[in-house]
FIKOLZA-1660 file (N, C-alpha, C; in steps of 0.1 Angstrom, whole numbers, plus 5000, padded with zeros to 4 digits):
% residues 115
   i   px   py   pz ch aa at
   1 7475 3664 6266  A  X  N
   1 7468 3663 6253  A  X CA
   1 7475 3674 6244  A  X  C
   2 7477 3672 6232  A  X  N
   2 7484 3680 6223  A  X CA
   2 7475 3684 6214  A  X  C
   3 7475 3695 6209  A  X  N
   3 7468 3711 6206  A  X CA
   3 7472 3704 6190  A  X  C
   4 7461 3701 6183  A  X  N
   4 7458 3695 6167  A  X CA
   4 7457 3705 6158  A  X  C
   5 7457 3720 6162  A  X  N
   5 7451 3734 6155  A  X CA
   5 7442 3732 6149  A  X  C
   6 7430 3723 6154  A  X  N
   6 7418 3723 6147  A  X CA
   6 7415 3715 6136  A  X  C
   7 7425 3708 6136  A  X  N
   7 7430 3698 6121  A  X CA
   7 7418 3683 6125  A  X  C
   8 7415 3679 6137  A  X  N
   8 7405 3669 6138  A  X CA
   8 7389 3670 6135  A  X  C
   9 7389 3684 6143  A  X  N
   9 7376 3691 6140  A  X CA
   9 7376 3693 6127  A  X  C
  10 7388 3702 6114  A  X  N
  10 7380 3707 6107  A  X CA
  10 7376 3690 6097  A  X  C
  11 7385 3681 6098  A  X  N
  11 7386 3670 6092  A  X CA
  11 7372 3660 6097  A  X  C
  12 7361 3664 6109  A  X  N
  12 7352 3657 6114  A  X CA
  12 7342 3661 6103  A  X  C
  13 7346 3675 6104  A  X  N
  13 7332 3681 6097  A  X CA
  13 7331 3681 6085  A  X  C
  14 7346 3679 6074  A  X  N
  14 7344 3678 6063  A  X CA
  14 7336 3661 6061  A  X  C
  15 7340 3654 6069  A  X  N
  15 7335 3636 6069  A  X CA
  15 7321 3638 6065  A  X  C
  16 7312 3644 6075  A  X  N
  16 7302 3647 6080  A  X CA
  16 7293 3653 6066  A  X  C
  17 7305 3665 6061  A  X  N
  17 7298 3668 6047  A  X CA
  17 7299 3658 6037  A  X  C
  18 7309 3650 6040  A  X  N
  18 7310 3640 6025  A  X CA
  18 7296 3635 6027  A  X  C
  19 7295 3629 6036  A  X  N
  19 7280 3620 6038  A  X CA
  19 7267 3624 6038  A  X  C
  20 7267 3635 6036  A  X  N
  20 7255 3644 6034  A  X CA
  20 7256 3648 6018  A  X  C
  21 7264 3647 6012  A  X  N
  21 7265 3651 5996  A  X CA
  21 7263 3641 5992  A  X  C
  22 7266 3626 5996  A  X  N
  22 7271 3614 5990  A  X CA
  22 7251 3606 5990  A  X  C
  23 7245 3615 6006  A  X  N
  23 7238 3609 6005  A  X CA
  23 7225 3618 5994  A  X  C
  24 7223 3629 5989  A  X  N
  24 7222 3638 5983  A  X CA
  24 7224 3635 5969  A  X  C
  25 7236 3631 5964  A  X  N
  25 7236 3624 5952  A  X CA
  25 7230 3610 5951  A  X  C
  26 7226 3603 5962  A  X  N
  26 7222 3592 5959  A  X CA
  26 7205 3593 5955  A  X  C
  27 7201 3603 5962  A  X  N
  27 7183 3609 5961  A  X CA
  27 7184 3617 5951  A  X  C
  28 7195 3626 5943  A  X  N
  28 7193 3632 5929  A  X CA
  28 7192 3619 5918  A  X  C
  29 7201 3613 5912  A  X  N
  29 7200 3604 5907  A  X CA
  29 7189 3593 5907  A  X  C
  30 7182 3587 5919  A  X  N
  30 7167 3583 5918  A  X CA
  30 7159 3592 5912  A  X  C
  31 7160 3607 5914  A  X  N
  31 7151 3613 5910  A  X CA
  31 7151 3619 5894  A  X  C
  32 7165 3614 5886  A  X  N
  32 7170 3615 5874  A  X CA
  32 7169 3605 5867  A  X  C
  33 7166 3593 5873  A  X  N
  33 7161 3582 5871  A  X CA
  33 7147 3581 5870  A  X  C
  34 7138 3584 5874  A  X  N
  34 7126 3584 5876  A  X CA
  34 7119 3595 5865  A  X  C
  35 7127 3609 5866  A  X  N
  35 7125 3618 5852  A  X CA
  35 7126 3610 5837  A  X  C
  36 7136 3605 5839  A  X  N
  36 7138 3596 5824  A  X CA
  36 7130 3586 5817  A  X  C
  37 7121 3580 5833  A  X  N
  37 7113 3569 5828  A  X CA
  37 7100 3579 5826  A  X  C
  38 7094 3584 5837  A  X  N
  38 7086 3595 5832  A  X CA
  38 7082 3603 5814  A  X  C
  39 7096 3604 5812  A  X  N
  39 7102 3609 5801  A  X CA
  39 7100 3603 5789  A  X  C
  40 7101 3592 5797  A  X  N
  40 7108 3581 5780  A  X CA
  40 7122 3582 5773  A  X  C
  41 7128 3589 5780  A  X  N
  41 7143 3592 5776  A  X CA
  41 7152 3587 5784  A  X  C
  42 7165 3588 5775  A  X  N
  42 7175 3586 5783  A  X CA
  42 7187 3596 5784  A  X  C
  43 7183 3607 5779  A  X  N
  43 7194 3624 5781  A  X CA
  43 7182 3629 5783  A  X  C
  44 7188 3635 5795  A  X  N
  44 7183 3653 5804  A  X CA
  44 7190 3663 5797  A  X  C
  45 7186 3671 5799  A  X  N
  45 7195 3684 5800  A  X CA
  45 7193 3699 5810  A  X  C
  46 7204 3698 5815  A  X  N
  46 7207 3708 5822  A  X CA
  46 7213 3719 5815  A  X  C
  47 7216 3734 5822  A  X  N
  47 7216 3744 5814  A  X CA
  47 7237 3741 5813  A  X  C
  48 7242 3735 5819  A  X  N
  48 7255 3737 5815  A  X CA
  48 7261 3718 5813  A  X  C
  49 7251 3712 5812  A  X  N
  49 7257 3699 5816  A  X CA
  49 7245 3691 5807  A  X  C
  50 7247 3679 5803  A  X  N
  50 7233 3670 5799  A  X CA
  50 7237 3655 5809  A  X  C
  51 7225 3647 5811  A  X  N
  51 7226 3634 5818  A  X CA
  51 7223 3622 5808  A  X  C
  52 7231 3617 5811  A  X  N
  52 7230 3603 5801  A  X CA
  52 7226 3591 5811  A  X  C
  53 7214 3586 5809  A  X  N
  53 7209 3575 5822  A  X CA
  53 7209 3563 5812  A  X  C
  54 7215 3556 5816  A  X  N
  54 7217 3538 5807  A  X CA
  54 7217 3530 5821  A  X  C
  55 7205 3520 5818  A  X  N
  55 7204 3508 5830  A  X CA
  55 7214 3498 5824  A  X  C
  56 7223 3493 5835  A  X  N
  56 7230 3483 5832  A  X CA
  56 7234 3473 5844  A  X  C
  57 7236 3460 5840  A  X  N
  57 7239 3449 5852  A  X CA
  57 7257 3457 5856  A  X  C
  58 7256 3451 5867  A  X  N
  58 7271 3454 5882  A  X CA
  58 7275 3443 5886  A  X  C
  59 7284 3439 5887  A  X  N
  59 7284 3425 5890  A  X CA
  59 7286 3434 5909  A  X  C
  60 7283 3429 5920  A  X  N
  60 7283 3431 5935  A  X CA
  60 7285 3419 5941  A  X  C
  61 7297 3417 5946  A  X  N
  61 7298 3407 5956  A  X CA
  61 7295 3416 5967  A  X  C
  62 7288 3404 5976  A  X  N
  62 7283 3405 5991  A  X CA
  62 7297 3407 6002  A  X  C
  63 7298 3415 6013  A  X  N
  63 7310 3411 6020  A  X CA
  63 7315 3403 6023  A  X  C
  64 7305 3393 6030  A  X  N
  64 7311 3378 6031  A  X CA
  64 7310 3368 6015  A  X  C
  65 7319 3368 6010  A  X  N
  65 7319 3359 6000  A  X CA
  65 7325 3343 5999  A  X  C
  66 7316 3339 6015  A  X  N
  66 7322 3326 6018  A  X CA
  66 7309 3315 6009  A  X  C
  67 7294 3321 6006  A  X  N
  67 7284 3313 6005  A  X CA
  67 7293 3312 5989  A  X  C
  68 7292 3323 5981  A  X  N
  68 7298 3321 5962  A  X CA
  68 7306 3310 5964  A  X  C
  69 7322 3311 5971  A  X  N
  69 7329 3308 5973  A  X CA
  69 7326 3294 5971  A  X  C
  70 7319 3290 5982  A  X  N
  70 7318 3275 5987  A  X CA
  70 7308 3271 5971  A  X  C
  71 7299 3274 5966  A  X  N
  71 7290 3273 5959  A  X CA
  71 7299 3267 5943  A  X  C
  72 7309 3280 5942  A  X  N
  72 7314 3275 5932  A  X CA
  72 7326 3259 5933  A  X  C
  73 7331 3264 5945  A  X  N
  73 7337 3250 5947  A  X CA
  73 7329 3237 5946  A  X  C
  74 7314 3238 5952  A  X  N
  74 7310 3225 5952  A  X CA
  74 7303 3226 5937  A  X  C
  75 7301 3233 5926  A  X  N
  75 7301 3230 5912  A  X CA
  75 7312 3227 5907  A  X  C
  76 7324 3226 5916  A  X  N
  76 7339 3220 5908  A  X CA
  76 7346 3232 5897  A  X  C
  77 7342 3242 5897  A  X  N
  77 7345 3257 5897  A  X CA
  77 7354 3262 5898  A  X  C
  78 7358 3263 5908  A  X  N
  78 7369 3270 5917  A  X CA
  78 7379 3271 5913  A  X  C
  79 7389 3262 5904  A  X  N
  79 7400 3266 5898  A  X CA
  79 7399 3272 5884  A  X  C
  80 7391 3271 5879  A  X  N
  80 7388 3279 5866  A  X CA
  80 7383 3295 5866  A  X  C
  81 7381 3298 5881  A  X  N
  81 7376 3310 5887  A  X CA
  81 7380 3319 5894  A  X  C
  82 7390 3312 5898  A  X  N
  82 7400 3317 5911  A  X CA
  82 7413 3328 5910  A  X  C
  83 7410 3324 5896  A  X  N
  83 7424 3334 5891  A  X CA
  83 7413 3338 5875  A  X  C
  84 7408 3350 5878  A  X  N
  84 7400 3356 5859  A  X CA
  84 7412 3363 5857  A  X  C
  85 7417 3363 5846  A  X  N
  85 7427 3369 5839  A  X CA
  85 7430 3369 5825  A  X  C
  86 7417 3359 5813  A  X  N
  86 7416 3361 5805  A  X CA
  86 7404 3364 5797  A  X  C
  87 7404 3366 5786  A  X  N
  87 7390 3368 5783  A  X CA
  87 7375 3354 5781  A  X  C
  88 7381 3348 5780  A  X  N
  88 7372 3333 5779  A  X CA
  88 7369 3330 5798  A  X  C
  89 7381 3331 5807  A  X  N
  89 7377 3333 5818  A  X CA
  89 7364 3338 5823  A  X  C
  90 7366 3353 5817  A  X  N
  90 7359 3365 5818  A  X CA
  90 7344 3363 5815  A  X  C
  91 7343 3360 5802  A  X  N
  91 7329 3351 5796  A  X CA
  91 7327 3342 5807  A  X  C
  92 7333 3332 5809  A  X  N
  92 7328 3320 5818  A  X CA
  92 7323 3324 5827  A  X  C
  93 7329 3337 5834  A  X  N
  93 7327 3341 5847  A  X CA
  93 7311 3349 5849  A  X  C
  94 7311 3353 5838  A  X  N
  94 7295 3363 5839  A  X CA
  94 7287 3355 5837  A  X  C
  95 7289 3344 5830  A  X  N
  95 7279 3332 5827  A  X CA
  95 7274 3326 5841  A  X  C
  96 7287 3324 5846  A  X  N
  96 7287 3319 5862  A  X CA
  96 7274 3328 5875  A  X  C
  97 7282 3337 5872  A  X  N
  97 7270 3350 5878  A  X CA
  97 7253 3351 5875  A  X  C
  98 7252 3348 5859  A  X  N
  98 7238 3349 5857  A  X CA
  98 7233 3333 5866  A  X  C
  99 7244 3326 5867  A  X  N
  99 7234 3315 5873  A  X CA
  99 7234 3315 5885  A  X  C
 100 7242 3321 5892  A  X  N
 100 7238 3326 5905  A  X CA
 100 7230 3337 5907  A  X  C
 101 7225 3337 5898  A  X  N
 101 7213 3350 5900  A  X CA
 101 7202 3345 5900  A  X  C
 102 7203 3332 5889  A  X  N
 102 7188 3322 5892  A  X CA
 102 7192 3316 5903  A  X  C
 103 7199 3312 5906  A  X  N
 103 7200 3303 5924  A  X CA
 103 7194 3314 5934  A  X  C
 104 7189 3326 5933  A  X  N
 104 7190 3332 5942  A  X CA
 104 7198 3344 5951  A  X  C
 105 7214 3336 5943  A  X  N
 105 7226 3346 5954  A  X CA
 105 7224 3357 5937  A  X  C
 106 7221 3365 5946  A  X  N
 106 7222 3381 5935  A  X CA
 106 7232 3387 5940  A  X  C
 107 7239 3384 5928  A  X  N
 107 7252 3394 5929  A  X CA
 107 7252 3406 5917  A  X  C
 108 7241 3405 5910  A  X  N
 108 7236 3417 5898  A  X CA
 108 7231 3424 5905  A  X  C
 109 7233 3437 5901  A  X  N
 109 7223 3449 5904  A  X CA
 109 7223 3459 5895  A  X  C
 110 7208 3471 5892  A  X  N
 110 7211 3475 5884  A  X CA
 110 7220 3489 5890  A  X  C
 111 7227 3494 5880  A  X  N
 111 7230 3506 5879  A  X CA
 111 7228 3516 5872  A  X  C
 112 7231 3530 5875  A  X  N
 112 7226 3541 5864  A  X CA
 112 7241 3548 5865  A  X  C
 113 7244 3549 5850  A  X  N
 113 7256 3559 5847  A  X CA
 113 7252 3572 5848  A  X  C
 114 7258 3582 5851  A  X  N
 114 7256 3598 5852  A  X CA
 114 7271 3605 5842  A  X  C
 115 7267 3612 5831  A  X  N
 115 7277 3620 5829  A  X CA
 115 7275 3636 5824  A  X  C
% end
C-alpha cells in the first residue's frame, strides 16, 4: 500500500465539510424564507450583505426522464422538442412544461434566489 501523505484523509474530511455547509445553507435559506413571509418582504439586511428572496418557477427534470420523454412523443412532440435551440422553441417548451404540471408530472419547483 502506498503512503498518500494524508491527501485521502484530508480530502474525506473536506467532503464531509462540504455536506454539512451545503446542508446548513439549505436550513438558512428556509429560515430566510420564512423571515420574509413573516416580514412581508422581500430584502433582509445583514450588517455587511442584504438578501434578496424572489419566488420563482425551475424548470427540474426527474432522473429518469424516460416517463416526459415517452409522454411527449406520444403527444407527437418530440421532434419539435428534442433539439430547443430557438427562442419560439423555448416558448413552446415552457408551455409544454406547464402542461405537464397539470398532468401531474411536476417538473416546476419553486425556488428562492439569494444575493
Amino acid at each position: 500500500m502506498s503512503n498518500d501523505n494524508g491527501l485521502v484523509d484530508e480530502y474525506e474530511k473536506l467532503a464531509i465539510q462540504k455536506k454539512e455547509i451545503e446542508q446548513k445553507e439549505i436550513e438558512l435559506k428556509n429560515k430566510l424564507f420564512q423571515l420574509a413571509k413573516e416580514k412581508n418582504t422581500n430584502v433582509l439586511f445583514g450588517i455587511n450583505k442584504k438578501c434578496l428572496i424572489k419566488e420563482y418557477e425551475k424548470v427540474i427534470f426527474p432522473d429518469d426522464k424516460t416517463e416526459i420523454v415517452e409522454l411527449i412523443k406520444k403527444k407527437g412532440l418530440y421532434e419539435k422538442f428534442s433539439s430547443v435551440n430557438s427562442s419560439k422553441r423555448i416558448n413552446k417548451f415552457c408551455n409544454f412544461f406547464l402542461f405537464l404540471s397539470i398532468q401531474g408530472i411536476k417538473p416546476l419547483n419553486n425556488v428562492l434566489e439569494y444575493i
